[in-house]
N, C-alpha and C positions, 0 to 999 in steps of 0.2 A: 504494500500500500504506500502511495508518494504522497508528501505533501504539497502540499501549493503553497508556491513565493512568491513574491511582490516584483512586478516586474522591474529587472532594474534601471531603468531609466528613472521609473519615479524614485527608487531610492539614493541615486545618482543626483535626480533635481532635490530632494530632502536634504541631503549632506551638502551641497550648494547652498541650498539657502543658509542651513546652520551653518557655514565658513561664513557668510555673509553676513549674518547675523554676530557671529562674533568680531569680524573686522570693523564693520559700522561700530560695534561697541567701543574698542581699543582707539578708533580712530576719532569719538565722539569729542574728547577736551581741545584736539585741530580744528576740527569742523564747529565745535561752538564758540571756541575762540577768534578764528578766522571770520565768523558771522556778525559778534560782537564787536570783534579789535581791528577789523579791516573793513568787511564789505557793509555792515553799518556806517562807519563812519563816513566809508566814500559815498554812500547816498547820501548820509547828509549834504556833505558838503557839497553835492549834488544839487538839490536844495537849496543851499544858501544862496548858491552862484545865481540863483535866478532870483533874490530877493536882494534888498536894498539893509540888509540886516546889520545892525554895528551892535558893539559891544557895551559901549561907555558915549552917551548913556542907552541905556537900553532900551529899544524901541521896539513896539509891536512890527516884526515882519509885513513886509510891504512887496506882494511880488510882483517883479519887473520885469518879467520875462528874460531877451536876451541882452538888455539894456547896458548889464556888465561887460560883457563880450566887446557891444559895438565902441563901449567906451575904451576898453583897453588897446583895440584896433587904432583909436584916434590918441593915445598917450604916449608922447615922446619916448617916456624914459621906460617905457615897456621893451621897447626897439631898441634901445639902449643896453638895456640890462638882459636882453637876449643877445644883443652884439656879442656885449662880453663873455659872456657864459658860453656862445660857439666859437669864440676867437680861443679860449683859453682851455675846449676844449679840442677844436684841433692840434694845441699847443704840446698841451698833456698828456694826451693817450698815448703818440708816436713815441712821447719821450720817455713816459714811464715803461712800454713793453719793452725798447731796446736797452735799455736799462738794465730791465729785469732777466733778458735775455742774456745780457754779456754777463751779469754777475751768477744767471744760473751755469751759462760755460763753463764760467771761470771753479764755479762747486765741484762741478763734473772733475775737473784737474785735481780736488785736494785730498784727495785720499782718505784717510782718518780722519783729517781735522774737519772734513764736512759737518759733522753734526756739530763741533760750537761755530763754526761762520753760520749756519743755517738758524740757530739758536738768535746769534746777533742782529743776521739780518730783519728777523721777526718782530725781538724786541721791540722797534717802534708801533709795530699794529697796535702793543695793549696800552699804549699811550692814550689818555683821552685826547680828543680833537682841540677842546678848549686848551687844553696847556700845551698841544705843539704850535696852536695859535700864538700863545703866549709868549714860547718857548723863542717863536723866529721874529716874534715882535722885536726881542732883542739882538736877535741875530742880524735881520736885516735893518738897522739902526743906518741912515746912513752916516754919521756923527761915530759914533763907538761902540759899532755891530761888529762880531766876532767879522762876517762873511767879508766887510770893505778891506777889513786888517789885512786878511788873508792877502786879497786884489794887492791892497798897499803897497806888501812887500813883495810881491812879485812884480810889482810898478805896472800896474794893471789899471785901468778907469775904477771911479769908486763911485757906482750910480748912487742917487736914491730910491732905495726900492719900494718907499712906501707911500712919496710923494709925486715922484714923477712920471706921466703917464706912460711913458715910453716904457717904464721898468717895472712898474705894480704886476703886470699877470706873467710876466719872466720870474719876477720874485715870488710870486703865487706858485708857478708850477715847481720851482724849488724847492719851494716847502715842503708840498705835495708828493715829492719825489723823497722823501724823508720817509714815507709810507708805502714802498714797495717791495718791503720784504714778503710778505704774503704771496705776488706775484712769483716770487722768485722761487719760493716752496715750491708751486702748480707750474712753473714749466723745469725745476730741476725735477718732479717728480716724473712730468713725459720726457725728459732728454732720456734717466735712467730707460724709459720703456723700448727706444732706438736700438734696433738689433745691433749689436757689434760690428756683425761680421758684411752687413753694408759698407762700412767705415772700410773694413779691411780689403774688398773687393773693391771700392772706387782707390783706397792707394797703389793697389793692383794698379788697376788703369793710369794714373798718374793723376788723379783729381788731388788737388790743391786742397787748405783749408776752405776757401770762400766758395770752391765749388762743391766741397761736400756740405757745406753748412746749407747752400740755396739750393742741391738737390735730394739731400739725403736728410738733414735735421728738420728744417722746416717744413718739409710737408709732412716728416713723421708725427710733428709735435704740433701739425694746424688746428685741430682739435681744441688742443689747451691753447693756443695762441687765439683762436675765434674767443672762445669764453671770457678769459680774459679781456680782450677788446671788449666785448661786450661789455663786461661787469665795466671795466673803466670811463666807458664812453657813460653809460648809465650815472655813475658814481661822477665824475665829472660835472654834467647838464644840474645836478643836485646838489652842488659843491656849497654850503651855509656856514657850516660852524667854527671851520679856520679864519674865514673870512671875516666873519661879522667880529669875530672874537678882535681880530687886529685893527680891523679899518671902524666900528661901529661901534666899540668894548670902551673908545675913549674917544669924552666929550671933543678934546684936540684936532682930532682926524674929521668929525663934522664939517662938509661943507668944501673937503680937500677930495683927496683921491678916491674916497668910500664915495662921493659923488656923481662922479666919472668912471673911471677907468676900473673901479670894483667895485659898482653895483653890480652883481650875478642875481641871477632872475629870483633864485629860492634865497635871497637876503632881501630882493624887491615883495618876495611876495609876503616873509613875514612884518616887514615894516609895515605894509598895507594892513596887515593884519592885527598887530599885536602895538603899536606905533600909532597908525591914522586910525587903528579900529574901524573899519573898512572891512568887516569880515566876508561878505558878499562877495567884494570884488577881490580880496586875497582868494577864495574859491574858485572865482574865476578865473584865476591868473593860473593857482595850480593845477586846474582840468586842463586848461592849454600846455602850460609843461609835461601833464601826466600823454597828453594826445601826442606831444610832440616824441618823446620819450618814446611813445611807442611805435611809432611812426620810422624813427631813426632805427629800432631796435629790429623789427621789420625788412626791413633795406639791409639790413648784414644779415638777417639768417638769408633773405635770398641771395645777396649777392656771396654769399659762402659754399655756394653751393658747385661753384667755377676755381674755389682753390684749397677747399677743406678737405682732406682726406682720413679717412676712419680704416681702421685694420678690416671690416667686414667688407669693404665696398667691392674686393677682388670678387667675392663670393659669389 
């Protein structure tokens, strides 16, 4: 005599749902967090951008539809303060990857001592933002900053880097460049993943350094080199808390270079915001940064698609 079994598809879709039912569980403090601490908040501010809403003092919402928008289109120092923020991000990004690139090389050469150079170069990430603000206020002094010393006795020009327009986002991506050890982690960890014995068949052939580096490393490692662009070009277009800390942290600098040449868009938009209380139009300002941002972000995954290469792609 046979029993009779449950066919198994259905207890195939039962074991499905319970995996399913346990993942939505584990994954529940993400998804309500994320609800609450992101996608709430960007609705609001969703919201406000179409209201006339301030802070101080506080007035019953008044909605204006896209009233914010057409104004910011007609505001000088919007165009302004995006100038700078994509001047100083074409400046930035090229300068930080190849940076980060010859110093992860240079890793690749030390043998042993790789893990404290890798240790040092890090170091600055756990710095906060506000104290390396701080930290280059007095570096780039043009009076008796470490960095003019340096120039001095090499009999070098000794700009001002914090007055004069010509030098403010040169001295910015300096700073900035203070903070590329993290980079240099993510492409020493793909240079390790570079087959060896590529290296050893193009010295076969007689390929030079600069021809293995432009046919053998870099497409090995475009991967981690896309990402990074990425993360940096992002990180860049949102650049606040160095900046404001230097140029906006003292009453002094009012009126000087923080009004030209280092307004960047996310220091215009919290002035708007947290300054003129303006909250409406600071909403406004950052849906257009967050549009823009994604926009820019957009245009590298496609255009990555012509010089990015992955280990699967032979397959």
């Amino acid at each position: 005599m046979t029993t009779a079994r449950a066919p198994i598809p259905r207890r195939v879709g039962a074991l499905r749902r319970h995996e399913m039912g346990w993942a939505l569980f584990f994954l529940s403090p993400w998804i309500i967090g994320m609800a609450l601490l992101t996608v709430g908040p960007m609705l609001w501010s969703l919201y406000l951008s179409l209201t006339n809403f301030d802070a101080i003092p506080h007035t019953r919402d008044r909605f204006v539809g896209l009233a914010n928008y057409q104004t910011l289109l007609d505001d000088p120092r919007v165009a302004l303060a995006f100038q700078n923020t994509v001047t100083f991000t074409i400046m930035y990004v090229p300068a930080s990857i190849t940076l980060a690139l010859a110093l992860a090389l240079m890793l690749r050469r030390l043998g042993r001592a790789t893990g404290a150079f890798r240790t040092a170069f890090y170091l600055p990430n756990i710095t906060p933002a506000v104290a390396v603000g701080a930290l280059f206020l007095l570096l780039l002094n043009g009076q008796s900053g470490l960095v003019n010393q340096v120039l001095g006795t090499l009999h070098l020009p000794q700009p001002s880097w914090l007055f004069d327009p010509a030098w403010v986002k040169p001295g910015i991506v300096l700073m900035m460049l203070w903070t590329v050890g993290s980079t240099v982690i993510i492409l020493f960890a793909a240079l390790m993943n570079v087959p060896k014995d590529m290296y050893e068949a193009a010295r076969m052939d007689g390929a030079g350094s600069w021809q293995q580096l432009r046919s053998i490393t870099v497409p090995f490692i475009s991967g981690a080199l896309f990402f990074v662009i990425v993360i940096h070009t992002i990180a860049a277009l949102n650049l606040f808390d160095q900046v404001y800390t230097i140029f906006y942290g003292r009453q002094a600098n009012q009126g000087g270079a923080g009004d030209t040449s280092a307004l960047f868009y996310v220091v215009y938009v919290f002035r708007n915001a947290f300054e003129f209380h303006k909250m409406g139009y600071a909403a406004a300002l950052a849906w257009v940064l967050f549009l823009v941002t994604l926009v820019v972000t957009a245009v590298q995954f496609l255009g990555s698609r012509r010089w990015v290469y992955y280990a699967g792609d032979d397959a």
